[in-house]
C-alpha positions as CSV (number, residue, x, y, z in Angstrom):
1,X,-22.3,22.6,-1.2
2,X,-20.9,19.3,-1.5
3,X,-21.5,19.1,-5.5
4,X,-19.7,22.7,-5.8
5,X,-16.7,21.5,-4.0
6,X,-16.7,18.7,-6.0
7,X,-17.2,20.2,-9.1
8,X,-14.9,23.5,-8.8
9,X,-11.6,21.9,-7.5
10,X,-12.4,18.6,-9.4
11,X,-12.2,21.0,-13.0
12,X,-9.1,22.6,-11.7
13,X,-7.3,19.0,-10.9
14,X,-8.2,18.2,-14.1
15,X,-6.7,20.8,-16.1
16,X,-3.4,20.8,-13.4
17,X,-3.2,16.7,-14.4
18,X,-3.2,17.5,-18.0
19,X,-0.5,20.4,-17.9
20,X,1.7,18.2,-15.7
21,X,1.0,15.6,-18.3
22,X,2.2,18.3,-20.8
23,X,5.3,20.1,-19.4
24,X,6.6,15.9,-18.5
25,X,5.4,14.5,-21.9
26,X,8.9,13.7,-23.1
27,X,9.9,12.2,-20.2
28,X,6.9,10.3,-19.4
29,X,7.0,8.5,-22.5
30,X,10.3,7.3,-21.1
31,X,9.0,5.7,-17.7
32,X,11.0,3.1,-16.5
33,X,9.1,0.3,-15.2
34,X,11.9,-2.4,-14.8
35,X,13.0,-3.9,-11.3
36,X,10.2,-2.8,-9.5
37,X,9.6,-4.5,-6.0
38,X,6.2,-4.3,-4.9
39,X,5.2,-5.3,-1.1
40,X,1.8,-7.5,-0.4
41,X,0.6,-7.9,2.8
42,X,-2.6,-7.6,4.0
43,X,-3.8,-4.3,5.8
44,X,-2.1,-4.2,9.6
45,X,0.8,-6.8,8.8
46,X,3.6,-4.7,8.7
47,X,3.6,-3.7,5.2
48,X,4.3,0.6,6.0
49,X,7.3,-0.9,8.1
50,X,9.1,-2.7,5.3
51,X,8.1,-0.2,2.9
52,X,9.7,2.4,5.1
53,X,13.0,0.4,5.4
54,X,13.0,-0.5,2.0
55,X,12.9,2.9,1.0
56,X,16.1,3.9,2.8
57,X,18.2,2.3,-0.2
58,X,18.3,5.9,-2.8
59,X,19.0,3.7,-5.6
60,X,15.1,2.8,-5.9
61,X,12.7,5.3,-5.8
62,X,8.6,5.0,-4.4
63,X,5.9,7.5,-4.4
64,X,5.8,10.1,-1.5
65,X,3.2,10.9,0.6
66,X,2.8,14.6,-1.8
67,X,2.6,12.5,-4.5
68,X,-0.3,10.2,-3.9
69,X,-2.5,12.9,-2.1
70,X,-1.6,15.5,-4.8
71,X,-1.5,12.9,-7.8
72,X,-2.3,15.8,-10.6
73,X,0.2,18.0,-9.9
74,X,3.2,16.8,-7.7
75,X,5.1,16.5,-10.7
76,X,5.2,20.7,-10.4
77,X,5.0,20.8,-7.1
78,X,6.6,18.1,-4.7
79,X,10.0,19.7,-5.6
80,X,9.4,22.9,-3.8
81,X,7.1,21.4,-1.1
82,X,9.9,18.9,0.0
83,X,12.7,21.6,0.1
84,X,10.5,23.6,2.7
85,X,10.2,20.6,4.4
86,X,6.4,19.6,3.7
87,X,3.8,18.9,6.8
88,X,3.6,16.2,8.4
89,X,1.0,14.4,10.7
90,X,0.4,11.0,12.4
91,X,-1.4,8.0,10.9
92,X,-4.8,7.9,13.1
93,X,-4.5,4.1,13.6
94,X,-0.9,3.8,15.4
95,X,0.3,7.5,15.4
96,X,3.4,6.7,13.4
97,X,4.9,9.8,12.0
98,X,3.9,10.8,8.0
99,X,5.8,13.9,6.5
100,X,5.5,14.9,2.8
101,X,8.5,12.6,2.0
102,X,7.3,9.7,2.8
103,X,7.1,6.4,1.2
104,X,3.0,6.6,0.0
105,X,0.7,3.7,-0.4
106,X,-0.1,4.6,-4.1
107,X,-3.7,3.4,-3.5
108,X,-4.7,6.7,-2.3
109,X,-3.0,8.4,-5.8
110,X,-5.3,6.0,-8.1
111,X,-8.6,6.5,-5.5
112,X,-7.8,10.4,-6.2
113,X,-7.2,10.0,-10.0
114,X,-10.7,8.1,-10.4
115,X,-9.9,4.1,-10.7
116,X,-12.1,2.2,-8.7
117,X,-10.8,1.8,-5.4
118,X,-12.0,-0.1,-2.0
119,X,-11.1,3.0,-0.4
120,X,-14.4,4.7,-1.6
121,X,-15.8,3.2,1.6
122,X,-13.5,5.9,3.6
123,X,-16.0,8.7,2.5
124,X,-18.9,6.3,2.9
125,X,-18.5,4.1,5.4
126,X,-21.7,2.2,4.5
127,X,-20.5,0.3,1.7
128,X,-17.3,-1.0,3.5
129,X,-18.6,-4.7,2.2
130,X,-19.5,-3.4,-1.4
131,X,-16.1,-1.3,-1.4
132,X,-13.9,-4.5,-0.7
133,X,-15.0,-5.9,-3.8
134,X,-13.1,-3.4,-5.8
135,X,-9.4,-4.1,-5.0
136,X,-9.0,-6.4,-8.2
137,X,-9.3,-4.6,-11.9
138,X,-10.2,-8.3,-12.7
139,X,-13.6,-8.2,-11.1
140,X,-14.6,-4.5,-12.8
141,X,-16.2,-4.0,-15.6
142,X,-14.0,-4.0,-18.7
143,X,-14.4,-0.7,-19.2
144,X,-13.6,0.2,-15.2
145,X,-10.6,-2.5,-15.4
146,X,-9.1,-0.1,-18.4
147,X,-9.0,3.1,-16.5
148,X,-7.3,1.2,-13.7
149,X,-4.8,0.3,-15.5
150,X,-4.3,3.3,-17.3
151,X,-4.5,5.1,-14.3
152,X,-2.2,3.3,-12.6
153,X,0.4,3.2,-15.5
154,X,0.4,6.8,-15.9
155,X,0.4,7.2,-12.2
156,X,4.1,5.0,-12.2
157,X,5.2,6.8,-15.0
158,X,5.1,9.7,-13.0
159,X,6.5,8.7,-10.0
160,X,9.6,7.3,-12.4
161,X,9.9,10.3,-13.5
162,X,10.4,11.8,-10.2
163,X,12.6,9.3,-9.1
164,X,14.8,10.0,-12.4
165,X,13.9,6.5,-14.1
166,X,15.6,4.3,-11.2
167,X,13.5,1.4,-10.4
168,X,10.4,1.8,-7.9
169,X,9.2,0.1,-4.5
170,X,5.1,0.5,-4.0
171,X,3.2,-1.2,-1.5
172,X,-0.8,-1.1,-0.9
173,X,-2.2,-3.6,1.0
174,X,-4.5,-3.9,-1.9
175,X,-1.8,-5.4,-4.2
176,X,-2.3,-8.6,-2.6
177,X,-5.6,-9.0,-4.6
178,X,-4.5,-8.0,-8.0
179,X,-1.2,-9.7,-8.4
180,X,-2.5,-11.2,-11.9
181,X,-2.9,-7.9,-13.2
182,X,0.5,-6.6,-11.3
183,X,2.3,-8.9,-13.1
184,X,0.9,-8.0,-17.1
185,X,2.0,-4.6,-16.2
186,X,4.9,-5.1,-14.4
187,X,6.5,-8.3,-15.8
188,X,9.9,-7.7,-14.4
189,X,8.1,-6.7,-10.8
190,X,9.6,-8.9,-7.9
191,X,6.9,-9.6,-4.6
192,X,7.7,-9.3,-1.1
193,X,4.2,-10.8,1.1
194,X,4.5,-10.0,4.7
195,X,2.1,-11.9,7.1
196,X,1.4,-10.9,10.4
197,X,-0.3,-13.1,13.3
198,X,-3.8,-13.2,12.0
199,X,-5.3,-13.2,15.7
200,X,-3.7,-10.4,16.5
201,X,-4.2,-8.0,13.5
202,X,-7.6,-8.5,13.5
203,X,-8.5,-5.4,15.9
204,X,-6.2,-3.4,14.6
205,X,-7.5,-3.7,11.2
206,X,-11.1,-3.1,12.7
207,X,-9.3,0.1,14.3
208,X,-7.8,1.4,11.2
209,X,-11.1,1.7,8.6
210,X,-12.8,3.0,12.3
211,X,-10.0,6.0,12.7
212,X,-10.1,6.8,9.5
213,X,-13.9,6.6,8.9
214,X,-13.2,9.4,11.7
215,X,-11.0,11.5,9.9
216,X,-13.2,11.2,5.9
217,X,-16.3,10.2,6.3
218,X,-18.8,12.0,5.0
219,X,-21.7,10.0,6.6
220,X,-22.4,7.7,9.3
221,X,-20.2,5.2,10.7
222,X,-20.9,1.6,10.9
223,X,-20.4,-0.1,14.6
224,X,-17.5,-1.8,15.1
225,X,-19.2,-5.2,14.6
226,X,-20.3,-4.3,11.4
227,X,-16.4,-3.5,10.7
228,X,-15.4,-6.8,11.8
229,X,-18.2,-8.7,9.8
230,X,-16.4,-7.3,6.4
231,X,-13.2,-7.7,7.7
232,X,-13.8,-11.6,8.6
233,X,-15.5,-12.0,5.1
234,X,-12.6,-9.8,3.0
235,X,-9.6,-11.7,4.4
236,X,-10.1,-15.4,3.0
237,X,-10.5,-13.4,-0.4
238,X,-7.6,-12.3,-0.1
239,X,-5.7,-15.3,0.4
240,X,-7.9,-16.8,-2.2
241,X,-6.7,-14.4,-4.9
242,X,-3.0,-14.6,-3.7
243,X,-2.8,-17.7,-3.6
244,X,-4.6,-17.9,-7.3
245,X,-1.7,-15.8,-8.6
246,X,1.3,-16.6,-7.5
247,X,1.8,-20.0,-8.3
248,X,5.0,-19.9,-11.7
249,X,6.5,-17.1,-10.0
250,X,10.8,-17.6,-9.5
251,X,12.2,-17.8,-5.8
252,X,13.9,-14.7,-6.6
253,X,10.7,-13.0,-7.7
254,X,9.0,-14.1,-4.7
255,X,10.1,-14.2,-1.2
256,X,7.4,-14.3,2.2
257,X,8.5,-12.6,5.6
258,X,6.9,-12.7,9.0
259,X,6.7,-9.4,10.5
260,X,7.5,-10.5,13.5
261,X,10.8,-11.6,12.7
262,X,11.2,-8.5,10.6
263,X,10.7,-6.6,14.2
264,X,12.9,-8.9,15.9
265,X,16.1,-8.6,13.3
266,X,15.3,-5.5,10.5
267,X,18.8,-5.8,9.8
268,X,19.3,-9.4,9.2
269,X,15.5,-10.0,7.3
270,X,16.1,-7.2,5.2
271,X,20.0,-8.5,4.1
272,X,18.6,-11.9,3.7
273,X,15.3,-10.2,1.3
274,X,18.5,-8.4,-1.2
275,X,20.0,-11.8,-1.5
276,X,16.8,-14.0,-2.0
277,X,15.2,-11.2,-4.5
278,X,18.1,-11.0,-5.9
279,X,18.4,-7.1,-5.3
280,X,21.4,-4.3,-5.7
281,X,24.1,-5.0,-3.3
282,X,23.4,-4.6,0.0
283,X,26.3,-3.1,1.7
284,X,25.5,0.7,0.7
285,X,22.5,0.6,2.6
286,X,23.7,-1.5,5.3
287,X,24.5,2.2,7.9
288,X,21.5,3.9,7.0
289,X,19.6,0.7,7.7
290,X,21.2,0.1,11.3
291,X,20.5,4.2,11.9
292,X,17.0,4.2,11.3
293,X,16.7,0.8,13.3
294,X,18.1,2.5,15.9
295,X,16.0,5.5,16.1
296,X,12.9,3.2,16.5
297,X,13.6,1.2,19.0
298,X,11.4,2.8,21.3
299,X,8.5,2.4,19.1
300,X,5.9,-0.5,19.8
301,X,3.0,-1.5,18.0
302,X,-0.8,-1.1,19.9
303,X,-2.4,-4.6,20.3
304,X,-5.2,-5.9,21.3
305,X,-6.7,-9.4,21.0
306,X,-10.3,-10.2,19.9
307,X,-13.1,-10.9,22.2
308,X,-13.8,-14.5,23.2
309,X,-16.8,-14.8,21.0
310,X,-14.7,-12.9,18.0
311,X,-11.5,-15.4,18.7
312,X,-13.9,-18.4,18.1
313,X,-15.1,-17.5,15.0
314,X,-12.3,-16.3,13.5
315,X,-10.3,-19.4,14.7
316,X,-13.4,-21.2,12.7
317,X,-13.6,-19.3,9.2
318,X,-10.1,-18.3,8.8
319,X,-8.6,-21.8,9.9
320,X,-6.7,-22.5,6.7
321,X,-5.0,-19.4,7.3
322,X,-3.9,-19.4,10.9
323,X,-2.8,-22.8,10.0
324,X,-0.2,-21.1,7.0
325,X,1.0,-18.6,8.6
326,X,1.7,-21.3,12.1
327,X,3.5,-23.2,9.2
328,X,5.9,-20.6,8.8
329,X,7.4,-19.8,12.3
């Protein structure tokens, strides 16, 4: 049953990806890949947030939540699914509100379209450790590294398209690892990293691949030890391969933010980002800015500290990076 699922709507994406690639071939072609800002952060730091708020300015465009679930086809269809409106549902891990429109981690459109992905592990929870190795097209095969980045390219050109050629804002906590090959694609690209309180991201991180191991998984889940043993081993990578390529990159290609001072002044952090990155003017999205700040005030982020016996050992392996992020308060 599972290989006829597989097989029957996997033929039919196919054929709806190339007529979309068909019916847009003109305007594909013409992608506009210039100015994009692209958001780094490690899963659980904040990254949805800033995307969100980022997102606010119409001058920019970013790929919905249609678009990266329906990556074949949203070309033809996320027009008339976003003028009914769309569904919309609650992220499993901190029940904040996704509808159709959405700004979209575009990890989930290039895990749909076939790259290799670190989210493989959410339909087989089993190879979380194996999975995590996947995040950078650098460590694939050459021939895997090629379809990622051929994937991914098309994937951009579609969502310019959609956004009528004005420059884009993606984020995937996945970006962090791959910011070699982000920037010989994206050469213009400008980086935002958002760090969060190591210590106290740690559950929730552990909590988001366990809720949504409940909502795709097709086999058995891992305990939630198991979880934290690939999230304490994954994390020092990924410092390790941001830290490998970022070095050369101009302060107004490259700006750092603590979440926690993004939650304490949205307004102000996100004036001061335009300025330091260098960004369209600010003042046009200064009111729908203070609006949306407004209408989530009332929101607050679940928390939840490690054990005693988890606190010491990450406090041991991931020293060097409590110690940058302390540096930056």
């Amino acid at each position: 049953m599972l290989l006829w699922q597989t097989l029957a709507p996997g033929s039919l994406f196919s054929m709806m990806l190339g007529l979309q690639q068909a019916v847009n071939a003109a305007q594909l072609a013409r992608a506009n890949f210039d100015g994009a800002v692209l958001i780094l952060g490690y899963w659980r730091s904040g990254t949805t947030l800033l995307h969100e708020l980022l997102c606010l300015d119409t001058r920019y465009t970013y790929p919905t939540t249609h678009a990266c679930m329906n990556p074949h086809h949203f070309l033809l269809t996320e027009a008339s699914v976003l003028a009914r409106g769309g569904p919309s549902t609650t992220r499993p891990m901190d029940e904040m509100e996704v509808r159709s429109a959405s700004p979209q981690e575009d990890e989930f459109a290039l895990f749909c379209l076939g790259a290799r992905s670190p989210y493989e592990a959410l339909v087989m929870p089993k190879i979380l450790h194996e999975a995590l190795q996947l995040s950078d097209p650098e460590d694939l095969s050459s021939q895997e590294n090629k379809r990622w980045r051929e994937i991914f390219l098309n994937f951009l050109s579609g969502v310019s398209v959609r956004g009528g050629g004005r420059p884009m804002i993606l984020k995937s906590p996945t970006h962090g690892f791959r910011v070699s090959t982000l920037r010989e694609l994206l050469p213009d690209a400008r980086y935002v990293l958002i760090v969060r309180n190591p210590l106290t991201s740690f559950e929730s991180v552990v909590r988001m691949w366990r809720k949504m191991f409940e909502s795709y998984a097709l086999g058995p889940i891992p305990a939630d030890d198991e979880i934290r043993e690939a999230v304490l081993a994954d994390r020092p990578r990924f410092e390790a391969k941001l830290a490998s390529s970022t070095p050369g990159l101009p302060q107004n290609r490259f700006v750092t933010i603590r979440y926690e001072s993004l939650v304490e002044n949205p307004l102000g952090v996100i004036e001061q980002l335009y300025g330091r990155l260098e960004l369209l003017d600010f003042e046009p999205v200064r009111h729908a800015l203070m609006n949306e700040v407004q209408r989530r005030r009332q929101y607050r982020a679940k928390g939840s500290l490690p054990s005693p016996a988890w606190r010491e050992r990450i406090e041991k392996e991931w020293a060097p990076i409590l110690e940058q992020y302390a540096a930056l308060r």
